[in-house]
C-alpha positions as CSV (number, residue, x, y, z in Angstrom):
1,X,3.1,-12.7,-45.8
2,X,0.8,-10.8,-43.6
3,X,1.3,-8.1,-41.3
4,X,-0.1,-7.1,-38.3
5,X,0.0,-3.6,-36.8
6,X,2.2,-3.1,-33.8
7,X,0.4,-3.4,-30.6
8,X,-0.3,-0.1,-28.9
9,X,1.9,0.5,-25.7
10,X,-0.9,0.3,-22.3
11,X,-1.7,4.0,-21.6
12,X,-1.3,4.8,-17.7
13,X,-3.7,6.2,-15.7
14,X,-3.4,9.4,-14.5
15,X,-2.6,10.1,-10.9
16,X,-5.3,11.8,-8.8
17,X,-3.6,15.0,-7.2
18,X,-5.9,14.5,-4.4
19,X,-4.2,11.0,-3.7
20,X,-0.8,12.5,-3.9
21,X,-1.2,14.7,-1.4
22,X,-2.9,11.9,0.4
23,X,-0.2,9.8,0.3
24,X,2.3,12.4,0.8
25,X,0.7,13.3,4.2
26,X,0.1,9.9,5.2
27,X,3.7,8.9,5.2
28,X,5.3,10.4,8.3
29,X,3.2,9.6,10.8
30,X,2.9,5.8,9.3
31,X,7.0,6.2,9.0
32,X,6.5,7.0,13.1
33,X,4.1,4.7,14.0
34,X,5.9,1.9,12.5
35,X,9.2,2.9,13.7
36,X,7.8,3.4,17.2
37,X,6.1,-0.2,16.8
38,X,9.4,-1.8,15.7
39,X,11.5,-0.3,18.6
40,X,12.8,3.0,16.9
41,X,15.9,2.5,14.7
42,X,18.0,1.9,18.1
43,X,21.3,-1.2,16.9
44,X,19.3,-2.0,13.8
45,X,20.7,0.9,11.9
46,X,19.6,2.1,8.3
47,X,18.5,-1.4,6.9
48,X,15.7,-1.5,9.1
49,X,14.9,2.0,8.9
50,X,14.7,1.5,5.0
51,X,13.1,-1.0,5.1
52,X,10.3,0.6,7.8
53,X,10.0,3.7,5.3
54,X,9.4,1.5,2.4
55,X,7.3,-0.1,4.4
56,X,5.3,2.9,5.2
57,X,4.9,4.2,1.9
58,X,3.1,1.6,0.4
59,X,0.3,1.7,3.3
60,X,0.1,5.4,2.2
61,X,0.1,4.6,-1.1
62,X,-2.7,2.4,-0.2
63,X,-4.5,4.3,1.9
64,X,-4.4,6.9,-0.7
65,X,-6.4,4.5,-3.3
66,X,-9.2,5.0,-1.1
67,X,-9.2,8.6,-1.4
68,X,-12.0,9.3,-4.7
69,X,-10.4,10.8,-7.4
70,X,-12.5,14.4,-8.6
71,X,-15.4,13.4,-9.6
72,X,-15.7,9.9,-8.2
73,X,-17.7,8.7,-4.7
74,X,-16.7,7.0,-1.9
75,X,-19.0,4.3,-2.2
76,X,-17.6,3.3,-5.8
77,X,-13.8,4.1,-4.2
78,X,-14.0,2.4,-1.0
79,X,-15.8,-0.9,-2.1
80,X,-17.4,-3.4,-0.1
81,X,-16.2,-6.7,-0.5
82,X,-13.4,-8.6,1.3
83,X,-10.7,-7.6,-1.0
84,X,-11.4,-3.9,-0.3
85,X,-11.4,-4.5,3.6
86,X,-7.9,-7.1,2.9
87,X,-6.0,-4.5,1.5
88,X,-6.9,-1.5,4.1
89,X,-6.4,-4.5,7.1
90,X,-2.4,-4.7,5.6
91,X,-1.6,-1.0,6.9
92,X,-2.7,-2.5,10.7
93,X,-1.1,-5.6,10.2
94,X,2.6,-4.3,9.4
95,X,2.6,-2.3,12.6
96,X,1.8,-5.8,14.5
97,X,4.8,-7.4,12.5
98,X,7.3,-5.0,13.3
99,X,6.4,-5.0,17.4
100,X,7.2,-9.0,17.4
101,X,10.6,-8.7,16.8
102,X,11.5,-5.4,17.3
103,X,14.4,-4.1,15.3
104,X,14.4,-7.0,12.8
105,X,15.4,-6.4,9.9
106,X,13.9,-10.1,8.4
107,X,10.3,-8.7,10.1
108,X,10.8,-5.7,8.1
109,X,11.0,-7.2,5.2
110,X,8.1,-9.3,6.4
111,X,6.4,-5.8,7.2
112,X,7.3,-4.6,3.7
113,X,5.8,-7.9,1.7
114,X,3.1,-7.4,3.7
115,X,1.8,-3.9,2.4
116,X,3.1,-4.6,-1.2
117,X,0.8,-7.4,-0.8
118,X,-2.3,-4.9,0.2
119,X,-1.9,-2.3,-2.5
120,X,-1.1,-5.3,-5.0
121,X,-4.4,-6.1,-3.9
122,X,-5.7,-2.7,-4.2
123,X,-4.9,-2.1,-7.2
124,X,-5.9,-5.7,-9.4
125,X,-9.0,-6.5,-7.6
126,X,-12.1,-6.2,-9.7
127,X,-15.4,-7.3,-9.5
128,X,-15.5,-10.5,-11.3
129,X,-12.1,-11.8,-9.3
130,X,-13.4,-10.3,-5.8
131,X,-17.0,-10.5,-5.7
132,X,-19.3,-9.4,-2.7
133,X,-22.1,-12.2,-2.8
């Protein structure tokens, strides 16, 4: 009977403090913008507004991946193929989402799918899956 040595558990990247604080900044005026956009929290209530701030914190989230870590360039960071520009394009469209039905909870969620899509995006894309010729 053979054996075979216990895979060894993924190790995680470690987060760039610079894209943190990103981030960190990013998210209250994106919470405001997109809560202006979809009508302020008015009727709706705390669903809505939930679902806004989640929202909102993965377009900072992705808009923080585009900050270069220390050490790193923007070119490298930024990219330059569609995938880069799809992703970034995700934090305008939610924004448009939320102002056709404003206070919708259902275009919310929309709004929500919609940035978890861009920093899924963000973060899996690689060269050989989005290329730029």
């Amino acid at each position: 009977m053979t054996t075979t040595a216990p895979a060894r558990p993924a190790t995680r990247r470690r987060r760039s403090a610079r894209r943190v604080v990103v981030g960190a900044l990013a998210t209250p005026p994106l919470v405001a913008w997109y809560l202006t956009a979809g009508g302020g929290i008015g009727a709706a209530g705390a669903v809505f507004a939930a679902l806004v701030l989640v929202s909102a914190a993965l377009a900072a989230t992705t808009l923080a991946s585009y900050v270069p870590a220390r050490g790193g360039t923007w070119r490298g960071t930024l990219g330059c193929g569609p995938c880069d520009l799809v992703a970034g394009a995700t934090v305008l469209a939610a924004p448009m989402l939320l102002s056709l039905q404003p206070l919708s909870a259902s275009m919310a969620v929309v709004a929500v799918v919609a940035t978890a899509f861009g920093l899924f995006q963000r973060r899996t894309t690689s060269t050989s899956t989005c290329s730029t010729t």
